[in-house]
C-alpha positions as CSV (number, residue, x, y, z in Angstrom):
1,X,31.6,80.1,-3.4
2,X,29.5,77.4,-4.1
3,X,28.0,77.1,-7.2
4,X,24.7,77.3,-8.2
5,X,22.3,76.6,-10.5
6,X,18.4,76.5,-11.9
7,X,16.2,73.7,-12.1
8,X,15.0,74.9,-15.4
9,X,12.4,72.1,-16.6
10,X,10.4,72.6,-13.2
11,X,10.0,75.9,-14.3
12,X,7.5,74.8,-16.5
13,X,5.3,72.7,-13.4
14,X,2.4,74.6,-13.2
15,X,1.4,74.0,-9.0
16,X,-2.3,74.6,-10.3
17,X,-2.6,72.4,-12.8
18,X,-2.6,68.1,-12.5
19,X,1.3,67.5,-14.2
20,X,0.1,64.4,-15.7
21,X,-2.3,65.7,-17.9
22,X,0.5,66.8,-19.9
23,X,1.6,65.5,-22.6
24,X,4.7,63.5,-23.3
25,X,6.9,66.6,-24.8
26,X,8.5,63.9,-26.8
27,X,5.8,62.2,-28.7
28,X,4.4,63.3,-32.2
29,X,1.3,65.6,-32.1
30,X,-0.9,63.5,-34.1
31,X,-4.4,64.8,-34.3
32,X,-6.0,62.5,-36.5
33,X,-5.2,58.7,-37.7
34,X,-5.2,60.1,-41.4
35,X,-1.4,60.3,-42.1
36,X,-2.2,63.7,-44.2
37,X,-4.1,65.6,-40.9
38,X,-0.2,65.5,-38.8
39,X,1.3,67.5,-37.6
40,X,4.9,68.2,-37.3
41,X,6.7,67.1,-33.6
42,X,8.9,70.2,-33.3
43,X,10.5,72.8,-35.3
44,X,14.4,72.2,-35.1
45,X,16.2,75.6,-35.4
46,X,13.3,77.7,-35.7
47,X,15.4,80.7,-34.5
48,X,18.8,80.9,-34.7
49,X,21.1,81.9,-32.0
50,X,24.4,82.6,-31.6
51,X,26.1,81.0,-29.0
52,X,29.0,82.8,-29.1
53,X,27.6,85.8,-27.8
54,X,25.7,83.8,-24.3
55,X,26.7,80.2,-24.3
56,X,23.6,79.5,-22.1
57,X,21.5,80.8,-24.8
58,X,20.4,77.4,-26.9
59,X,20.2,75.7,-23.7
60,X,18.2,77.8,-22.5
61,X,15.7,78.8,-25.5
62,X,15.6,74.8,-25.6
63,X,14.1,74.8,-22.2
64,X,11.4,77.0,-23.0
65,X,10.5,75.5,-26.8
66,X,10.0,72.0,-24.8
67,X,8.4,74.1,-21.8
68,X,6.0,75.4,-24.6
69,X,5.6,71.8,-26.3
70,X,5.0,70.4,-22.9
71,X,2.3,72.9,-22.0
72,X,-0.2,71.3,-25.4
73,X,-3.4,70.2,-24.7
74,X,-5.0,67.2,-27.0
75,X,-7.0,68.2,-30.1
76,X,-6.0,71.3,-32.8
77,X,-5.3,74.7,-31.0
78,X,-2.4,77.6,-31.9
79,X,0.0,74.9,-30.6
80,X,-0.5,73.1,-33.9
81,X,-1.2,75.6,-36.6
82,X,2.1,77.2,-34.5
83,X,4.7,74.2,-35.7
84,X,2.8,73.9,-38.8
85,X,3.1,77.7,-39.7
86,X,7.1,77.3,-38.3
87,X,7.7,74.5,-40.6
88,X,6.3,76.2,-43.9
89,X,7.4,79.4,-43.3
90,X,6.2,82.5,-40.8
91,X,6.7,85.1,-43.6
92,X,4.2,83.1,-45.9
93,X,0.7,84.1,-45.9
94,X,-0.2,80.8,-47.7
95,X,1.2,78.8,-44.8
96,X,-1.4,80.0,-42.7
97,X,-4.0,79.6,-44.9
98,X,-2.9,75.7,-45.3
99,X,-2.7,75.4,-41.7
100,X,-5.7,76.8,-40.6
101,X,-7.5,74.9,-43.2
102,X,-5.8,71.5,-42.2
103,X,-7.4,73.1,-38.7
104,X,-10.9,73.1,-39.7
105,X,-10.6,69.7,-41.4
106,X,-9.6,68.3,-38.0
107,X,-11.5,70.7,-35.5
108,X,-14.6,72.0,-37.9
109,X,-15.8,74.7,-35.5
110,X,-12.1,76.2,-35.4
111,X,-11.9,80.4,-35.4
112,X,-9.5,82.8,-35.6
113,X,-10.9,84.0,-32.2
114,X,-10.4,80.6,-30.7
115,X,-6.6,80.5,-31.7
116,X,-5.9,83.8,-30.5
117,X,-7.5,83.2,-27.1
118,X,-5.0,79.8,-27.0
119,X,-2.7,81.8,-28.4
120,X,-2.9,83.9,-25.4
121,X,-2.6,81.2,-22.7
122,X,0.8,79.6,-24.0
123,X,2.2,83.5,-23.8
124,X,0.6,83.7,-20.2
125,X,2.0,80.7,-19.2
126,X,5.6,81.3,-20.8
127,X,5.6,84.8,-19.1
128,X,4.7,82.9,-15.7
129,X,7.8,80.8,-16.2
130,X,10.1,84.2,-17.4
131,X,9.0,86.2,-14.0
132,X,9.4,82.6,-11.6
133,X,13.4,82.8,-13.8
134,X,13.7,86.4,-13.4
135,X,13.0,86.6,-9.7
136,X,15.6,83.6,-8.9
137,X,18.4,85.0,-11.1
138,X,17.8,88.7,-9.6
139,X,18.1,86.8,-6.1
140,X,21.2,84.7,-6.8
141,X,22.5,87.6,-8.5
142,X,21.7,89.6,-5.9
143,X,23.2,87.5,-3.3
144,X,26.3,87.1,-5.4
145,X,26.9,90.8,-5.4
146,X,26.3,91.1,-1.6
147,X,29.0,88.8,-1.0
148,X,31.2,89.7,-3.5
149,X,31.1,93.4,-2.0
150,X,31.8,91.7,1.4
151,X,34.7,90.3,0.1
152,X,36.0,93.0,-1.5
153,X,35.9,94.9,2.0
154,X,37.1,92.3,3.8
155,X,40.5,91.9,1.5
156,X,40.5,95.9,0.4
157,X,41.0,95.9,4.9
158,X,43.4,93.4,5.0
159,X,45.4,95.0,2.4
160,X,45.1,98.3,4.4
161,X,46.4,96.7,7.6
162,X,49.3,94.9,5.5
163,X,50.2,98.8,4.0
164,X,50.3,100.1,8.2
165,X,52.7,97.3,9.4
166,X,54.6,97.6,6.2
167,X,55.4,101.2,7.1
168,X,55.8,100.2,11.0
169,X,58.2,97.9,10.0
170,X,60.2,100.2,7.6
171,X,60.1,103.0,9.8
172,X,62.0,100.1,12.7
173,X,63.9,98.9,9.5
174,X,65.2,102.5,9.3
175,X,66.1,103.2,13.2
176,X,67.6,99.7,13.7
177,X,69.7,100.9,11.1
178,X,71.1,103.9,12.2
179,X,71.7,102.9,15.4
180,X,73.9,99.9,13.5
181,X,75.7,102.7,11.4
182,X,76.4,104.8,15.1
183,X,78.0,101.5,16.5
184,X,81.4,101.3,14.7
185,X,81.9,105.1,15.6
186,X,81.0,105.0,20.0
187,X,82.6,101.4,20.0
188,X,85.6,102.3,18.1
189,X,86.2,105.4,20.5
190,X,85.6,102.9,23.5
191,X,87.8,100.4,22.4
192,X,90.5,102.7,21.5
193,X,90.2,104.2,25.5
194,X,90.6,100.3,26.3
195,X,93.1,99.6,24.4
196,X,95.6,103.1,25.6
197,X,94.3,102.1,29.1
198,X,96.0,98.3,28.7
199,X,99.1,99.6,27.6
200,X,99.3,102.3,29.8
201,X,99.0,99.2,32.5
202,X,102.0,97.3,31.3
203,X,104.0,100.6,31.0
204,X,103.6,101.6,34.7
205,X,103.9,97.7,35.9
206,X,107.0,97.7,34.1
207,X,108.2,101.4,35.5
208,X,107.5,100.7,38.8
209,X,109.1,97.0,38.6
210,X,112.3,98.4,37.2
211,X,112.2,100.9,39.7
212,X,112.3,98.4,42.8
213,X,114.6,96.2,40.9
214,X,117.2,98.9,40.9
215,X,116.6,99.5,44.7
216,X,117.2,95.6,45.2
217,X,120.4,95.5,43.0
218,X,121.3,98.2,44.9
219,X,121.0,96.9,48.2
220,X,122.7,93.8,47.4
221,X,125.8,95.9,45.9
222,X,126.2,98.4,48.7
223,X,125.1,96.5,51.9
């Protein structure tokens, strides 16, 4: 079967919006020329995974962090306080506090309300690229399984045929040979008849010979 496999980083396309309005995923998200108002690229290993259990796993979650980096708009939203609150720590209220602050400095009309509300779109979007995933994979999968039962049947017959001639062919295995075992027996019987019947054919050529040879020494003695 041929192999397949998912374009993951169009995934991420959204048909409704203009593609080149997004950002270079690459690039630093720099939202001011004041070298203390950056903000950090991307969070390397912000969760851990373990491989070991689904080798597609990092690939994958890659995908999606870049998906999510790819989907920022210019200016300070949840994107930004996002990596900055990665980078410090998630489990530190202060790292909030400092983000959202380093927020205001850059954006002055910045709310927790606004955040939220971006927060919301970069989930809406990512759960737009999960179904488009999850609808593909159930398909392939889907497909997979359709011909995998097919093939199944198709061999599970074949073996079932195999099993019938098999038995055919022992059952003619079996007759072929008894009727080789009842050979030597009839033939030998015949052969003996034969045989009897050839010597019983020399004797009486021989009986009646020597018969008419004594009537022709006799003729020649007494005539």
């Amino acid at each position: 079967m041929e192999k397949e496999s998912f374009n993951w980083k169009s995934l991420f396309i959204n048909d409704e919006n203009n593609a080149a309005q997004a950002p270079d995923p690459v690039k630093a998200v720099v939202v001011s020329s004041n070298p203390t108002n950056t903000f950090p690229v991307q969070t390397e290993g912000a969760y851990s995974s373990n491989s070991s259990v689904n080798p597609f796993l990092n690939e994958i979650f890659d995908v999606y962090d870049k998906g999510f980096e790819s989907l920022n708009e210019p200016g300070f939203d949840f994107f930004e306080l996002y990596k900055s609150v990665l980078l410090v720590g998630v489990a530190n209220p202060q790292s909030y506090q400092m983000a959202f602050t380093m927020g205001k400095s850059i954006k002055p009309d910045l709310t927790k309300e606004f955040l939220l509300e971006k927060a919301g779109f970069y989930i809406s979007e990512i759960e737009k690229v999960y179904q488009k995933y999850d609808v593909v994979g159930k398909t392939k999968k889907k497909e997979l399984d359709n011909d995998i039962t097919k093939e199944k049947y198709n061999l599970s017959k074949s073996v079932t045929d195999l099993e019938v001639k098999i038995k055919e062919l022992q059952s003619e295995l079996e007759s072929k040979k008894n009727e080789l075992e009842k050979m030597d027996p009839t033939n030998k019987k015949q052969l003996s008849d034969i045989q009897l019947k050839m010597e019983a054919n020399d004797l009486a050529k021989q009986k009646i010979l020597a018969s008419i040879n004594t009537v022709v020494t006799g003729i020649n003695q007494y005539l």
